[in-house]
N, C-alpha and C positions, 0 to 999 in steps of 0.2 A: 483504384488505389486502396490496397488494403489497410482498414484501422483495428488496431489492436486496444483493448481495455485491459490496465491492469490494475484493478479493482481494490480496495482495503480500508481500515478508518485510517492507517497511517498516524498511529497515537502513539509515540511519534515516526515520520519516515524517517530510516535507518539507513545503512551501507548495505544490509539485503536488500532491500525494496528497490534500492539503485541498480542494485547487479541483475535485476530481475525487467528492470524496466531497460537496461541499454541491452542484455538478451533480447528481450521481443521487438526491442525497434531494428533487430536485424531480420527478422519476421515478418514487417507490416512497415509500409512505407509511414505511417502514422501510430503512434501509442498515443493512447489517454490514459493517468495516469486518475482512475476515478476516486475520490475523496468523499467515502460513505459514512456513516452512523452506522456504529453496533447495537442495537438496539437490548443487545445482552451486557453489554459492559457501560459501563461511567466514564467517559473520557479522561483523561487528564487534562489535556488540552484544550481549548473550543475549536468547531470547524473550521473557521475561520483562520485561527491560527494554523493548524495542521495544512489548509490548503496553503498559506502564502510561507509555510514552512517547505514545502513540496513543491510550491512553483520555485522557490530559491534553489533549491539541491537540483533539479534538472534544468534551470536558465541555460545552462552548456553544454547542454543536446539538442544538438538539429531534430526537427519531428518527432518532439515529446510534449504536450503540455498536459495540466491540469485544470481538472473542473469538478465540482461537487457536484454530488449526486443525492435527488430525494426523490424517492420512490422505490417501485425494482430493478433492478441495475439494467434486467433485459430490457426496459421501457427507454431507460437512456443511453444505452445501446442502441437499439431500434433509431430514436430521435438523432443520434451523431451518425449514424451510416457504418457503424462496429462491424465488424461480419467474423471476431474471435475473442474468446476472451483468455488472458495470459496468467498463468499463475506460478507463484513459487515453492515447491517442498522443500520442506529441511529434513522431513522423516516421515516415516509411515503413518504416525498421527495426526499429518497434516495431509495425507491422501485421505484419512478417514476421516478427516472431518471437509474435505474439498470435493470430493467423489460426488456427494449427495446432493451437492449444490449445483455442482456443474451438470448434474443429471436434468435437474428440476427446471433448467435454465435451458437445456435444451429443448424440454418437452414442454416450456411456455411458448421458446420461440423459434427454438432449433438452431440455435448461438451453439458454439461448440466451445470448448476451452481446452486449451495449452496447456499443458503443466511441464514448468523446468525446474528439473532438479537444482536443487543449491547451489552455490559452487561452493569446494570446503571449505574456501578462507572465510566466509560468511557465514557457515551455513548455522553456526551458534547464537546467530543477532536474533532476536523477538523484541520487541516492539512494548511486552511485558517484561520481560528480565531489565529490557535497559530501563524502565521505572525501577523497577525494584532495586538494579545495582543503584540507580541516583539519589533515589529513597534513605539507601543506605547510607548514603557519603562517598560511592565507588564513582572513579571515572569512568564516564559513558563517551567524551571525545571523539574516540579513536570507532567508535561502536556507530556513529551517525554523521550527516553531512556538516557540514561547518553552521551556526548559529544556531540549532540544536540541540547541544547541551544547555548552554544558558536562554533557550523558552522553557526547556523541560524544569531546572531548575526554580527560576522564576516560577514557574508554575506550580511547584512543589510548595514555597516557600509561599502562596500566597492559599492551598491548599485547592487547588485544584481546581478545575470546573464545576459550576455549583448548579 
């Protein structure tokens, strides 16, 4: 039974991150939909949130869950029985900055990874624009799964994760 990871901080998961996770559950009889720390960016949200943000938006996919992830992802990979990891481009700066990840991650464990393209009607969501559209006062709604906008807000409005 193949298990698919599809890996990200999900600050917050979107309507790509969706389109991305029901692609690779046509892939792998299982996806995990892993809920990591950037270690380079400041959340907006906490883990916490973002995971039970993400188990809400897939609850209505057969053989999809989440779980957080601390460490390297290929360790918890390894630990769930993964044998691929899945990922999404929107553009060629997301090969160049995915390329070198998925390189390193073979040569710790020999994980391979996926990459699907966008599909266009998403392929504009980032996970940073919709802060900065909510930031702004712009609707994010139609941009993320349902309950969503109002943690993102909430969380704005109490200034974010500290």
């Amino acid at each position: 039974m193949p298990i698919a990871v599809c890996p990200g901080s999900f600050d917050p998961v979107t309507l790509g991150h969706l389109d991305v996770v029901r692609r690779a559950r046509a892939l792998a009889d299982e996806v995990v939909l892993a809920v990591a720390t950037n270690a380079g960016k400041r959340p907006l949200l906490d883990r916490e949130q973002r995971v039970a943000l993400a188990r809400d938006a897939v609850a209505h996919l057969p053989g999809v869950r989440v779980e957080p992830v601390d460490g390297l992802l290929v360790d918890f990979c390894a630990r769930i029985g993964a044998t691929v990891l899945v990922k999404g481009l929107r553009s060629g700066a997301d090969h160049d900055a995915e390329l070198p990840m998925a390189l390193m991650n073979r040569h710790l464990t020999g994980i391979e990874t996926v990459f699907l393209p966008a599909d266009p009607s998403v392929a504009h969501i980032a996970s940073s624009l919709v802060k900065d559209v909510a930031r702004h006062g712009g609707p994010i709604e139609d941009l993320v799964p349902p309950g969503v906008a109002e943690a993102v807000h909430a969380a704005l409005a109490a200034g974010g994760v500290r």
